[in-house]
Every structure is written in C-alpha cells, then in structure tokens.
Backbone as CSV, one residue per row, in Angstrom:
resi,resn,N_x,N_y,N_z,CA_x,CA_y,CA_z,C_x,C_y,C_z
1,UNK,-40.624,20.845,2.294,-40.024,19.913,1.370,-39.714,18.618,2.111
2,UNK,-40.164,17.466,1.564,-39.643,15.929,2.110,-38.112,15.973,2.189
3,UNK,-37.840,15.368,3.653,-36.488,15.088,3.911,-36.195,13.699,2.944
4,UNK,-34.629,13.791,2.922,-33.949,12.312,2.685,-34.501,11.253,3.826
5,UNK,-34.789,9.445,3.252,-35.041,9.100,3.944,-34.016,8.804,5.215
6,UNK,-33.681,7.902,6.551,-32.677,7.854,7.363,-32.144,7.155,6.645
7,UNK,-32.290,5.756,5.903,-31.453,4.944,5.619,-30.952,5.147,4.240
8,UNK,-31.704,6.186,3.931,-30.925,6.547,2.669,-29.202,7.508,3.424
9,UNK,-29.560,8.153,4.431,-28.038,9.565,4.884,-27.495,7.997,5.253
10,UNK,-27.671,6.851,6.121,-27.101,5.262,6.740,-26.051,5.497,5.919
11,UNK,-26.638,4.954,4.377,-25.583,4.377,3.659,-24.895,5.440,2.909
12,UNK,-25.043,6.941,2.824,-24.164,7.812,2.331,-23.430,7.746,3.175
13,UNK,-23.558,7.848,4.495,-22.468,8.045,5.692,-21.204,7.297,5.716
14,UNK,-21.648,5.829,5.467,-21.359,4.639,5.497,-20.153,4.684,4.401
15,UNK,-20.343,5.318,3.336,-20.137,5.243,1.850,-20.332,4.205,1.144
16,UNK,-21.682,3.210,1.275,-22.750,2.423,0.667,-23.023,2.395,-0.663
17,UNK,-23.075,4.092,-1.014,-23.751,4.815,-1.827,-22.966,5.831,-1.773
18,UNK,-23.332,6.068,-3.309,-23.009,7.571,-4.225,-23.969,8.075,-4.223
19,UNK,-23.709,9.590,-3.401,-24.752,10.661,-3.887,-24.782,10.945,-5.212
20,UNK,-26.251,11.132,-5.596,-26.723,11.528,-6.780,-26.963,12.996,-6.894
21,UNK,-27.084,13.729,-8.084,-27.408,14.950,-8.387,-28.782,14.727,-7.379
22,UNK,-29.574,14.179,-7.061,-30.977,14.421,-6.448,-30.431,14.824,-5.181
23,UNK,-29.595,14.060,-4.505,-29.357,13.798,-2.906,-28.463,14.799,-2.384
24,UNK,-27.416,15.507,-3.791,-26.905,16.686,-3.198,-27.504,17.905,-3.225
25,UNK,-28.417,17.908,-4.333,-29.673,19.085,-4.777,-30.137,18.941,-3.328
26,UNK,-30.810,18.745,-2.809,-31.116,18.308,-1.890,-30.741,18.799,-0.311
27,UNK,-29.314,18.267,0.016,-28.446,18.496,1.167,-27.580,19.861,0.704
28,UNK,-27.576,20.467,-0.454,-27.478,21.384,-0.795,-28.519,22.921,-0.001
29,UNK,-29.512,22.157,0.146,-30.907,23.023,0.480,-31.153,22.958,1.601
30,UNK,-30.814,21.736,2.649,-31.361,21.293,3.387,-30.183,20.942,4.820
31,UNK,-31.114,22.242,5.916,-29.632,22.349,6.763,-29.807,20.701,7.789
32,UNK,-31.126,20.626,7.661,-31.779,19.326,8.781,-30.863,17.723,8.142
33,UNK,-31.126,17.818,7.059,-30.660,16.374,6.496,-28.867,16.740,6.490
34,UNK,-28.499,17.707,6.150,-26.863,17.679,6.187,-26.645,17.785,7.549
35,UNK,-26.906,18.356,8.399,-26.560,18.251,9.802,-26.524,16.513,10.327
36,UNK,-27.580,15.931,9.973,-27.709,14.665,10.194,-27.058,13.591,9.522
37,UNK,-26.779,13.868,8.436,-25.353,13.257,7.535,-24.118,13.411,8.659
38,UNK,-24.203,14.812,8.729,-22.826,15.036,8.846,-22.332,14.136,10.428
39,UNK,-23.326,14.119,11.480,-24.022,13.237,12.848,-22.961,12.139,12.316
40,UNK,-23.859,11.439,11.304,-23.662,9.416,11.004,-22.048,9.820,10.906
41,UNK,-21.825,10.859,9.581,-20.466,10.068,9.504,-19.326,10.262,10.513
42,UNK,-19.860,11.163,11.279,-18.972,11.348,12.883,-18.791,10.172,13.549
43,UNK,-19.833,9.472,13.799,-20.118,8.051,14.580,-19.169,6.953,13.435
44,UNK,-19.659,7.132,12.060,-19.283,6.010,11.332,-17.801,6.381,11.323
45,UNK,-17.069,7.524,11.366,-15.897,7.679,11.687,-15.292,6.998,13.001
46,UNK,-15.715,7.840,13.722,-15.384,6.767,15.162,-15.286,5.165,15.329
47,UNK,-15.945,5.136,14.952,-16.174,3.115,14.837,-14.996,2.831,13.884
48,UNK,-14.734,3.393,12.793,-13.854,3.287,12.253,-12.078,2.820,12.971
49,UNK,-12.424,4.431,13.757,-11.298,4.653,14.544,-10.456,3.705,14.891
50,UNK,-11.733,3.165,15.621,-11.410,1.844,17.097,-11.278,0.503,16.750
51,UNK,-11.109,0.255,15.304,-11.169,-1.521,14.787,-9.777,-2.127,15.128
52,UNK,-9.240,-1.385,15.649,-7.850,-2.146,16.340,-7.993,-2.122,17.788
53,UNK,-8.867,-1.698,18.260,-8.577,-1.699,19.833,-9.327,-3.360,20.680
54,UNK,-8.874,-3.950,21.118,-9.027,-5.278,21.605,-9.215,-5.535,23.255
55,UNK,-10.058,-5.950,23.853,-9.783,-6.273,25.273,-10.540,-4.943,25.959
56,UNK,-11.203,-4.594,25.554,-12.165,-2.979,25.761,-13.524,-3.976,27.007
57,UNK,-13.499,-3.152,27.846,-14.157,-3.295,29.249,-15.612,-3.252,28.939
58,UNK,-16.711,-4.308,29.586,-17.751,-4.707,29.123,-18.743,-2.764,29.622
59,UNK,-19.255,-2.165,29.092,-20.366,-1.496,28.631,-21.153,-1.715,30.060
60,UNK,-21.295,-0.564,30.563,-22.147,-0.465,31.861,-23.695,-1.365,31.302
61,UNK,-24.764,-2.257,32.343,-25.769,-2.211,31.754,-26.805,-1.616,31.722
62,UNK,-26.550,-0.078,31.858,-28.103,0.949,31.712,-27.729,1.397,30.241
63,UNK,-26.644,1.222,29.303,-26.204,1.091,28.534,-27.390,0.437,27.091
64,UNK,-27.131,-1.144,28.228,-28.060,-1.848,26.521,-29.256,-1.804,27.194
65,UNK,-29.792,-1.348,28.264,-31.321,-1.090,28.537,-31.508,-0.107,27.426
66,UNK,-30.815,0.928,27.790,-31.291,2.206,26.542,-31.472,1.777,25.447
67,UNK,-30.606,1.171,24.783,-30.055,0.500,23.956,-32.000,-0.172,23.222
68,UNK,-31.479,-1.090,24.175,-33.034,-2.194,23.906,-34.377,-1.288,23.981
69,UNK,-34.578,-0.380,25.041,-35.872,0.432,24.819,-36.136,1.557,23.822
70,UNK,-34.946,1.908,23.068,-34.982,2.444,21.340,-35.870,1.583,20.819
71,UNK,-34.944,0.362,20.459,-35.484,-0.621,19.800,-36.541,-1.204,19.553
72,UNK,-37.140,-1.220,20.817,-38.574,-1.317,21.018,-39.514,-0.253,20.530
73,UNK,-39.076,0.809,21.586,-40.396,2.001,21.052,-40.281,1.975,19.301
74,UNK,-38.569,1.844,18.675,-38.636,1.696,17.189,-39.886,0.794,16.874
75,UNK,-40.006,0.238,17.386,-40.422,-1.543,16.423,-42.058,-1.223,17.061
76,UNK,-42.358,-0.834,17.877,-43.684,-0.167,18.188,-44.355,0.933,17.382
77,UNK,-43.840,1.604,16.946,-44.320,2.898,16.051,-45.696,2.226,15.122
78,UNK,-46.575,3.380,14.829,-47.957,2.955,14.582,-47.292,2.886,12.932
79,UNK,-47.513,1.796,12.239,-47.562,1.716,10.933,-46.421,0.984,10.421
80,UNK,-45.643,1.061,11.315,-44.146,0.217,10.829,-44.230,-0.830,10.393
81,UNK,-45.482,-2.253,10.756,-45.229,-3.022,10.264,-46.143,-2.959,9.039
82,UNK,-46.737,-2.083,8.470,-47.768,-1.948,7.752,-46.350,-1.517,6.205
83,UNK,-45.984,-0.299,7.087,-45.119,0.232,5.939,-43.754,-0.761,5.751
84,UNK,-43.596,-1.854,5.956,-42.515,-2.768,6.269,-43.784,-4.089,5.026
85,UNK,-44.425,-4.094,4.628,-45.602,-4.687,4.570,-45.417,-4.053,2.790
86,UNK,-45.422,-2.789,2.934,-45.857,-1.998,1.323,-43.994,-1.975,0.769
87,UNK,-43.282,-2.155,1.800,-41.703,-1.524,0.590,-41.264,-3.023,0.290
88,UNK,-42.108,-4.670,0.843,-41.880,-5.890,0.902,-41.886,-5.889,-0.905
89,UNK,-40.751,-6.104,-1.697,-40.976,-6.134,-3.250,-41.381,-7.684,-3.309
90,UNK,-42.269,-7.339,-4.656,-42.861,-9.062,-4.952,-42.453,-9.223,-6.997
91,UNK,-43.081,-10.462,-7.282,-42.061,-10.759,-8.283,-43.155,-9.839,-9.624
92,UNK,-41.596,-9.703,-10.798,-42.265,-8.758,-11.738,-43.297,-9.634,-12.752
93,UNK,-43.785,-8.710,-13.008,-44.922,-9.631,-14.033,-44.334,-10.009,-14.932
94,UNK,-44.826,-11.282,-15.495,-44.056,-11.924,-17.010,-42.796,-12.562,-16.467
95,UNK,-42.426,-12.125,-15.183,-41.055,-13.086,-14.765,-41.006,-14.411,-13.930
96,UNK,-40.389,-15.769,-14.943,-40.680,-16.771,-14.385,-39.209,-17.422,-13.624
97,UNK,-38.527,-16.311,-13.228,-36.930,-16.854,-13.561,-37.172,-16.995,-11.707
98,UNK,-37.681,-16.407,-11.220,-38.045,-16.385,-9.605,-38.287,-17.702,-8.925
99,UNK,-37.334,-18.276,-7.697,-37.942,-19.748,-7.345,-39.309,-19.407,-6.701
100,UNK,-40.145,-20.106,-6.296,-41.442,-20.697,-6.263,-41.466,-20.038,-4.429
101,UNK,-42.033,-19.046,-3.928,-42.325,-18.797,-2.439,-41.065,-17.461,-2.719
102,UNK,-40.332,-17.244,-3.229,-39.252,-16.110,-2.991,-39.227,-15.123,-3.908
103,UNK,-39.497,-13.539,-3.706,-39.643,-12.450,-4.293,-38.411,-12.377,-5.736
104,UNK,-39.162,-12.215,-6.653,-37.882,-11.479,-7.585,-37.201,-10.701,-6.989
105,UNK,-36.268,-10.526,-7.722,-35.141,-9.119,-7.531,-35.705,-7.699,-8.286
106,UNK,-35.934,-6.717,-8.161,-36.730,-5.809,-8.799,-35.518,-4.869,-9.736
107,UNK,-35.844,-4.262,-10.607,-35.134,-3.519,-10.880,-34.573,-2.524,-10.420
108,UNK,-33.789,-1.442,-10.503,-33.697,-0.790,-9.661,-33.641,1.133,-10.202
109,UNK,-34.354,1.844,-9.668,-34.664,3.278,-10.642,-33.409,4.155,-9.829
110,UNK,-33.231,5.374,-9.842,-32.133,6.616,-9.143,-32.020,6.262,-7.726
111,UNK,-33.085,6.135,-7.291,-32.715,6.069,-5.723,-32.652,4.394,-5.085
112,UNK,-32.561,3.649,-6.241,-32.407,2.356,-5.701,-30.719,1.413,-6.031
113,UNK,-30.743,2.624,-7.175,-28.875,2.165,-7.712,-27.699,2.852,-6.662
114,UNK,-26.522,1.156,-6.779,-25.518,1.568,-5.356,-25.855,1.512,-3.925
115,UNK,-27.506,0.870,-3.405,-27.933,0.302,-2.501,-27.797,-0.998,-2.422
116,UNK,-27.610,-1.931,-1.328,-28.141,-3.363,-0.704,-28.938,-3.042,-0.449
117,UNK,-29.912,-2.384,-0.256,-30.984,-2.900,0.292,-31.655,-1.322,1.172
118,UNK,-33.045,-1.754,1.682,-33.538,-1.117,2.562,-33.229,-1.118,3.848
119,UNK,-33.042,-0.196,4.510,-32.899,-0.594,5.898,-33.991,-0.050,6.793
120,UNK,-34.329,-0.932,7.722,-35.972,-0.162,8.330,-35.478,0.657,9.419
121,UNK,-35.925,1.778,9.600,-35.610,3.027,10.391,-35.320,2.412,11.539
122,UNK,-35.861,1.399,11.934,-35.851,0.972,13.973,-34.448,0.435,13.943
123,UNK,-34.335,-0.113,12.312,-32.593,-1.075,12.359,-31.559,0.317,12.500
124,UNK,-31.770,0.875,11.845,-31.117,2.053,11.657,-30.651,2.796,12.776
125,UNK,-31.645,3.117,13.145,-31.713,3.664,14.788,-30.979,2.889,15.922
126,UNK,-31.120,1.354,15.843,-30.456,0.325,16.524,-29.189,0.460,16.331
127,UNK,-28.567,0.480,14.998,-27.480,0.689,14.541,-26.519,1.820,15.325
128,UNK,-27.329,3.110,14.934,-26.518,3.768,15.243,-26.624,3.868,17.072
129,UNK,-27.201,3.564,17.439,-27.253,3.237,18.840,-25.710,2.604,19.661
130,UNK,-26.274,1.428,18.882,-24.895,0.013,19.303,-23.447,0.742,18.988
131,UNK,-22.886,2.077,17.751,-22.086,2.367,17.263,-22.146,3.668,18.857
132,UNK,-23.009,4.138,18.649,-22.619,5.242,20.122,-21.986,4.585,21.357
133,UNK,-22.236,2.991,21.342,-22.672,2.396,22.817,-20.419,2.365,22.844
134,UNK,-20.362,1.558,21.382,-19.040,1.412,21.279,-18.447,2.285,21.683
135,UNK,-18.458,3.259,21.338,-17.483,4.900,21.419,-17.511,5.268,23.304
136,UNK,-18.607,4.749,23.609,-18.813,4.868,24.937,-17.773,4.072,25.450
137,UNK,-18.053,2.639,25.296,-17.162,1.840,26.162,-15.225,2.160,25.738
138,UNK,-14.843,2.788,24.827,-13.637,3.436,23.954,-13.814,4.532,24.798
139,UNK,-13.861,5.072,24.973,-13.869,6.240,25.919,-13.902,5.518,27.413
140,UNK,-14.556,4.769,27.976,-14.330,4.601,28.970,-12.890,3.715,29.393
141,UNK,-12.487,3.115,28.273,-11.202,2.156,28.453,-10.222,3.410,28.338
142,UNK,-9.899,3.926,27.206,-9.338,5.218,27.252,-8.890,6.316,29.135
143,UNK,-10.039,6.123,29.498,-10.832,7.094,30.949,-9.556,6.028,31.668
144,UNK,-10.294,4.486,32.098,-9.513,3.475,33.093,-8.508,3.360,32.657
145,UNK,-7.463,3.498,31.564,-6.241,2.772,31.332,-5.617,4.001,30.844
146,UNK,-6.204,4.679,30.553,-4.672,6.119,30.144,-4.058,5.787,29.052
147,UNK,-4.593,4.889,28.132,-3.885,5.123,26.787,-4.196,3.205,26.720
148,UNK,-4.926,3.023,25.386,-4.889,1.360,25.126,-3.500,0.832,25.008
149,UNK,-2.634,1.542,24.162,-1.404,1.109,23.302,-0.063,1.580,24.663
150,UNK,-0.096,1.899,25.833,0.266,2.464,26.608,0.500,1.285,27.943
151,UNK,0.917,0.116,27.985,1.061,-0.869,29.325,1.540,-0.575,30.234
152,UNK,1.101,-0.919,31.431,2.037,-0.392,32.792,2.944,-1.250,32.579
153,UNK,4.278,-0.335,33.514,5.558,-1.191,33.274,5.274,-2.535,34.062
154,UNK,5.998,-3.836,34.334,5.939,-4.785,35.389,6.613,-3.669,36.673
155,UNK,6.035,-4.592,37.927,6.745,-4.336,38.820,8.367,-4.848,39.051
156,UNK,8.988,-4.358,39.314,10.665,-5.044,40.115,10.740,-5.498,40.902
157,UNK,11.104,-6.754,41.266,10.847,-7.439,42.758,12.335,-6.880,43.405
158,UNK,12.326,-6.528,44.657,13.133,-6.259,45.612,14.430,-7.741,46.088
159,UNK,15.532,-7.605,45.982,16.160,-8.716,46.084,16.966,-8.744,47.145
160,UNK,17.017,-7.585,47.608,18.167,-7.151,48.875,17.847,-5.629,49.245
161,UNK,17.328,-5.123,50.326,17.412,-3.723,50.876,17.868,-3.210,51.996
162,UNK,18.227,-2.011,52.583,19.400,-1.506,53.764,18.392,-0.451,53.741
163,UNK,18.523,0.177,55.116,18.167,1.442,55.610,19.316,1.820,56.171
164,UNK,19.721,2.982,55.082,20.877,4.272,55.986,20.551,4.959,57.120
165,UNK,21.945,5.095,57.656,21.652,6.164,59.108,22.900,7.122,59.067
166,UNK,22.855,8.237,59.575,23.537,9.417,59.196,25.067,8.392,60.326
167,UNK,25.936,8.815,59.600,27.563,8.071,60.318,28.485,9.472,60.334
168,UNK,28.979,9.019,61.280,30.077,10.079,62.171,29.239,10.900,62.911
169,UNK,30.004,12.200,61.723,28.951,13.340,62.430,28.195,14.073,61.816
170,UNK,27.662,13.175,60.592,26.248,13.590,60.138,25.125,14.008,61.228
171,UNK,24.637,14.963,60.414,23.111,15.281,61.402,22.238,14.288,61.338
172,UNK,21.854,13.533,62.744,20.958,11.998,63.099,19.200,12.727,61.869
173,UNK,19.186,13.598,61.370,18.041,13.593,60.666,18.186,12.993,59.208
174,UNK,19.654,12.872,58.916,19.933,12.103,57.368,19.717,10.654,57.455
175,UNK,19.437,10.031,56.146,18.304,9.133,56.274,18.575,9.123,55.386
176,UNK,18.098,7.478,54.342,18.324,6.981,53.255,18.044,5.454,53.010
177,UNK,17.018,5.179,52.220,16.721,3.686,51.604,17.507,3.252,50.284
178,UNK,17.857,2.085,50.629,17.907,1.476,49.292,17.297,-0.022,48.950
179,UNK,17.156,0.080,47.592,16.361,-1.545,47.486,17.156,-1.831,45.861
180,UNK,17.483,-3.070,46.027,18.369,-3.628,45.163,16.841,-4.792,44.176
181,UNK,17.184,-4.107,42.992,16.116,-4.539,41.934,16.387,-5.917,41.039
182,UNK,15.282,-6.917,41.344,16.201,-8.167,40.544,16.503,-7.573,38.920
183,UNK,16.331,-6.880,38.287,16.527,-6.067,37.297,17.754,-5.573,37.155
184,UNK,18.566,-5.779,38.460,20.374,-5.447,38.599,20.973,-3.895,38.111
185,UNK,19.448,-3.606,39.201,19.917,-1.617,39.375,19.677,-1.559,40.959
186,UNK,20.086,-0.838,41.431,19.806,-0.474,42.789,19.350,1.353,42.947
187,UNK,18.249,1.476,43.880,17.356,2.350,43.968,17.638,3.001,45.212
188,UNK,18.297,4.048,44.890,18.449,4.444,46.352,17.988,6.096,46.506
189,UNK,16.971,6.226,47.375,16.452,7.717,47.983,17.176,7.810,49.565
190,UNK,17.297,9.530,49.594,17.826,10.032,50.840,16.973,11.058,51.020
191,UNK,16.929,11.660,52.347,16.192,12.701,53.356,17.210,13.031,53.784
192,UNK,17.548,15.281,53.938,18.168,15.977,54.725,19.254,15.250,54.756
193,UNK,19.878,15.184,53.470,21.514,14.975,53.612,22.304,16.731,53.854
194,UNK,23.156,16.587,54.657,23.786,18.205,54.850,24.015,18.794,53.424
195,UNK,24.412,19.567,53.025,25.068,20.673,51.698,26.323,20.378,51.859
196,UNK,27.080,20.246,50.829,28.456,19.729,50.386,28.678,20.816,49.336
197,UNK,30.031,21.131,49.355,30.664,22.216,47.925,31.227,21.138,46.692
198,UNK,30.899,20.107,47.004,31.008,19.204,45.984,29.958,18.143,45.699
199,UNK,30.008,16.880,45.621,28.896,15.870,45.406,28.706,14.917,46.308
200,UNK,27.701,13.765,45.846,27.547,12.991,46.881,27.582,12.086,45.562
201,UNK,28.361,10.880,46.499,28.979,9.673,45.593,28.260,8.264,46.495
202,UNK,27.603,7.194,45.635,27.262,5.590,46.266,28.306,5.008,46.275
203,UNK,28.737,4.475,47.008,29.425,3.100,47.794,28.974,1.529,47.696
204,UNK,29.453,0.601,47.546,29.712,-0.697,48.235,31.030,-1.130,48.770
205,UNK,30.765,-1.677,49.999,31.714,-2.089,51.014,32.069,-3.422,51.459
206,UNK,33.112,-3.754,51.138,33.059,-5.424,52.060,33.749,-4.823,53.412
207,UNK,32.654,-5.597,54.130,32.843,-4.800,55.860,33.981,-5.488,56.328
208,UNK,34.084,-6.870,55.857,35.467,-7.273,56.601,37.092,-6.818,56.278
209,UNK,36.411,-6.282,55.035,38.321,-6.163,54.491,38.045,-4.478,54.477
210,UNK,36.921,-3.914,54.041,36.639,-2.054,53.806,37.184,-2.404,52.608
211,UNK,37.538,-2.880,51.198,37.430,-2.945,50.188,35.918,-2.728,49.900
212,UNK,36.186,-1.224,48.562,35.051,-0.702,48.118,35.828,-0.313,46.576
213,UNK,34.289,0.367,46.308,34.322,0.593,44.951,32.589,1.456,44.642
214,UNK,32.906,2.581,43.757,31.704,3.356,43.393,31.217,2.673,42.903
215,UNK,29.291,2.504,42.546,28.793,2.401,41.497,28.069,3.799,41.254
216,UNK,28.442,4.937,41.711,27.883,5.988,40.989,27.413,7.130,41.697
217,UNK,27.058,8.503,41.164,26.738,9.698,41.750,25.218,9.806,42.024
218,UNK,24.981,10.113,42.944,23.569,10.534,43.418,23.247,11.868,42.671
219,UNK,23.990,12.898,42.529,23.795,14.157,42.125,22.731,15.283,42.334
220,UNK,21.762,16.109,42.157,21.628,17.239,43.163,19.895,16.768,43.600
221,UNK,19.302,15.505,43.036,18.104,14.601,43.578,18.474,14.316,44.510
222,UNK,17.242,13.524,45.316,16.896,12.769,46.707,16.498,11.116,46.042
223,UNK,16.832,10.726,44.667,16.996,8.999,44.777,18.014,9.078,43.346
224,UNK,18.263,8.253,43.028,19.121,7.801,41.677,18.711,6.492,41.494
225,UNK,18.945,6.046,40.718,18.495,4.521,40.034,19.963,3.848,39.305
226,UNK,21.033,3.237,39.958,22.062,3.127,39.543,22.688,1.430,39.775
227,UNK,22.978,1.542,37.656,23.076,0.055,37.930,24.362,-0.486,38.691
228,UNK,24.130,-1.787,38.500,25.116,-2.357,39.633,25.984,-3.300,38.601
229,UNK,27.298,-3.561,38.818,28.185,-4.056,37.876,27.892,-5.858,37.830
230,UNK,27.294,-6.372,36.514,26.603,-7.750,36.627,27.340,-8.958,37.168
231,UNK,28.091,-8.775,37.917,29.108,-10.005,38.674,28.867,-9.407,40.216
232,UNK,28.067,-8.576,40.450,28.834,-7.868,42.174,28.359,-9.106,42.790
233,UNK,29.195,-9.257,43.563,28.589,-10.329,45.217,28.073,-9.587,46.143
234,UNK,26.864,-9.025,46.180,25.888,-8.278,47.278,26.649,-9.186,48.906
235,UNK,26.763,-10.705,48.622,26.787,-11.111,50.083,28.818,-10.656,50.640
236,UNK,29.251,-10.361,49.633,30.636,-10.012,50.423,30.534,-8.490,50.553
237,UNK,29.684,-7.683,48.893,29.835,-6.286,49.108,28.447,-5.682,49.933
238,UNK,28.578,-5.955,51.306,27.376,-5.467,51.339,27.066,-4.573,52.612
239,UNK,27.601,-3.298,52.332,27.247,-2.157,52.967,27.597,-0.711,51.941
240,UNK,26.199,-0.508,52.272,25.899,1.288,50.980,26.323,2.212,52.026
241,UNK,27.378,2.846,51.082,27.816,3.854,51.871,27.382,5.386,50.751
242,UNK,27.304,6.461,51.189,26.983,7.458,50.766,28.035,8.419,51.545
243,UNK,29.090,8.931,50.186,30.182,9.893,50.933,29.805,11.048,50.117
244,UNK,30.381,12.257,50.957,30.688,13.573,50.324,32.061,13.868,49.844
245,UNK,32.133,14.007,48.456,33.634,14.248,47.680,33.561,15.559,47.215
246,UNK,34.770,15.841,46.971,35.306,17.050,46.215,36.093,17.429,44.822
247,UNK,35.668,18.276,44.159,35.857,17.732,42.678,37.569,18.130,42.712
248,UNK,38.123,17.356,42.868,39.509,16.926,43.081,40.256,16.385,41.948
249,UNK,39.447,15.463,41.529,40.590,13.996,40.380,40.874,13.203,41.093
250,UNK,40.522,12.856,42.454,40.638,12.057,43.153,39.548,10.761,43.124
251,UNK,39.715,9.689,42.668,38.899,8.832,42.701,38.315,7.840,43.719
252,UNK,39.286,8.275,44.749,39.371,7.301,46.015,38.325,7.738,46.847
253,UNK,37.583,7.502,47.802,36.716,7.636,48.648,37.379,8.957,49.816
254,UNK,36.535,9.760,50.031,37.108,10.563,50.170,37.354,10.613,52.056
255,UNK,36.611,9.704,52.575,36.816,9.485,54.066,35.725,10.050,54.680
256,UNK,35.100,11.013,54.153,33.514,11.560,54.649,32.647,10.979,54.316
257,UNK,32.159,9.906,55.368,30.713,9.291,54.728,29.394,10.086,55.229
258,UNK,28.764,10.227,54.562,27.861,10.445,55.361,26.272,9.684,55.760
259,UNK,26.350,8.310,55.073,25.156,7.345,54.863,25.630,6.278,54.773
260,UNK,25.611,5.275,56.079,25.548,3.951,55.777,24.345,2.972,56.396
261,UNK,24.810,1.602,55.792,23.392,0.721,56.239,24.074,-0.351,55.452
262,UNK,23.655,-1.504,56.183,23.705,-2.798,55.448,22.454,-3.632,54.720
263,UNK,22.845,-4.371,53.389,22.248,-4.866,52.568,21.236,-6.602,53.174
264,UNK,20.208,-6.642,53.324,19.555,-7.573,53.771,18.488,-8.259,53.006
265,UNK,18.162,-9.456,53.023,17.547,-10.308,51.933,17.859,-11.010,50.767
C-alpha cells in the first residue's frame, strides 16, 4: 500500500493540517507512516520547547556540513527536478482572472484542503535537519551551563583577610582563615580546632583597648558565613578571635581563645 506523502506527516506534525478520514484510515493501518508522524512531532515538539531560550552557543561545524550534504544528495535525487516540474500548477482553463507570466491558484480536492502549499521532500528533509541541529545545540548549552534559567552567582571581592594561629595553649595544628566580603559578611573556615563540651564562638577585637564583641557561632562546621554589623570599623576592630564557651548564660567572652589573627587589606 502507498505511504502518506513526507510533507503531507510535515504539516500534520506541525498542525498545518487536519487529518482527514483518508489520513487516519491510513495511519490507522500503517505502523511505518505513524512511527514517522509520531518522529516529526517529537522534533516539532522540541523546537517548540526552546522558543524562549536566547544566547545558545554556536553549533559545532561538522554539524551544518551534515546539515548541507542532506541537502544536496536531497536536491540530487534522479527525478526531483522533473517531479518538481509535474506538481508546478498552471492556470485553469477558461480562467482569465490570472496576471499575465503567474500560475492561477488551483482549486483544491481532500488532500489539498488546510494546506499552504507543497513542500519538496529535500525542503522537508532540510527542515527537519536544521530542527535536530537546534535540539543539538539546546542540549549542548544545557551540557556547558547546567541549567539556561540557572546564572552563576557573581563573585565577592575580598576586602580585608587574617590567617589564624592556634593562641595559648591550643594545639600549633589549629588553623583558620578568614576573608571579609565587600558584601558585609565575613567567611571564616578552621582546621583541627580541639573538642570543646560546649561551642565555638567569632570574635572582633580592638587590640588596643581588648574591647570586643561577638558576631556569631561557628557551630559543629569547619567555616560559617557570618554577617558583620553594617557600621563595624574593621580598622579599630581588627583582630578575629575564635573562643571556646560554655553553655552558661554567660555572654561575656569566656577567656579561652583558641584562634587568633589580624585583619589585613
């Protein structure tokens, strides 16, 4: 039995066209032509998908080689321009309503109603080509960026940072960075701080007077991200101290430090 033509499944896929009692009689019967329907409107779905996505990364070029040597072998096929030649409509007899060098408009029988037009198999083929090529390069932006709708954060520029060193009689293996974020949080990670039966509390210090004040708990991590109160003077408060407290009710510093370092930059 004759298949549907391609550009006839094009524009069902498309939804161009209303299937007719012929075309579902038909794909009803026919596992080759519904399989191949079902192909387009996968692709014509996809394309769909992606009409919001913007700024999509240029398409490798072995891409539109493929691309272009379809096209060709299409447009090469023995008879194409012959049969491109016989579906060319010309004007109806008795009709003078046609300008002078340009085909009437023909009428149109079952399989010509709810069409624009013909489409020649090589276009077709091109078509759905260029629509694969898309999904390709959507997939590959997808692949490089981890999500279109998804931006990396900015970076934080660094405005002031200290390297801790274990004080008193911390073990010399405790260790601790901090970097003060123009974003007005401060970032502070530690290494092999000892075990405490209570917590570990951040510090700022004015070294000349030892006037301090918390900005906050480290708690049972190795960094915290803790903002800083939007008036501090880094250049008077500026030594991070890291003490061990005890859950007391005591708010005062508890005299056990075990991490300091001064603030620089």
């Amino acid at each position: 039995m004759p298949h549907l033509e391609h550009d006839r499944l094009v524009f069902l896929a498309l939804g161009e066209s209303e299937a007719e009692d012929v075309d579902r009689t038909h794909l009803d019967g026919c596992p080759h032509c519904r399989g191949e329907l079902e192909n387009l409107r996968h692709v014509a779905g996809l394309g769909a998908a992606t009409q919001g996505l913007r700024d999509l990364p240029d398409p490798p070029e072995h891409l539109w080689q493929g691309i272009t040597s379809e096209i060709r072998a299409a447009q090469d096929l023995p008879g194409l321009t012959a049969d491109a030649r016989r579906r060319a409509p010309g004007p109806r007899t008795g009709d003078t309503s046609a300008a002078p060098g340009r085909p009437a408009v023909t009428g149109g029988g079952p399989a010509a109603r709810g069409r624009r037009g013909r489409v020649p198999r090589w276009l077709a083929t091109a078509t759905t080509a260029v629509a694969a090529a898309a999904v390709g390069v959507v997939g590959t932006a997808v692949v490089l960026g981890g999500g279109a709708t998804d931006p990396a954060p900015p970076a934080q520029a660094v405005v002031a940072s200290a390297r801790l060193d274990a004080y008193g009689s911390t073990p010399p293996q405790a260790r601790g960075d901090v970097r003060v974020l123009d974003s007005g949080e401060l970032h502070l990670h530690v290494a092999n701080l000892p075990a405490v039966s209570g917590y570990y509390e951040v510090w700022l210090i004015d070294p000349r007077t030892m006037e301090m004040f918390s900005i906050g708990v480290l708690g049972t991590g190795s960094e915290v991200l803790l903002p800083l109160p939007p008036t501090v003077d880094l250049g008077k408060y500026s030594v991070v101290d890291v003490s061990a407290e005890q859950f007391d009710n005591d708010t005062a510093h508890s005299g056990d430090s075990l991490l300091r370092g001064s603030l620089t930059g």
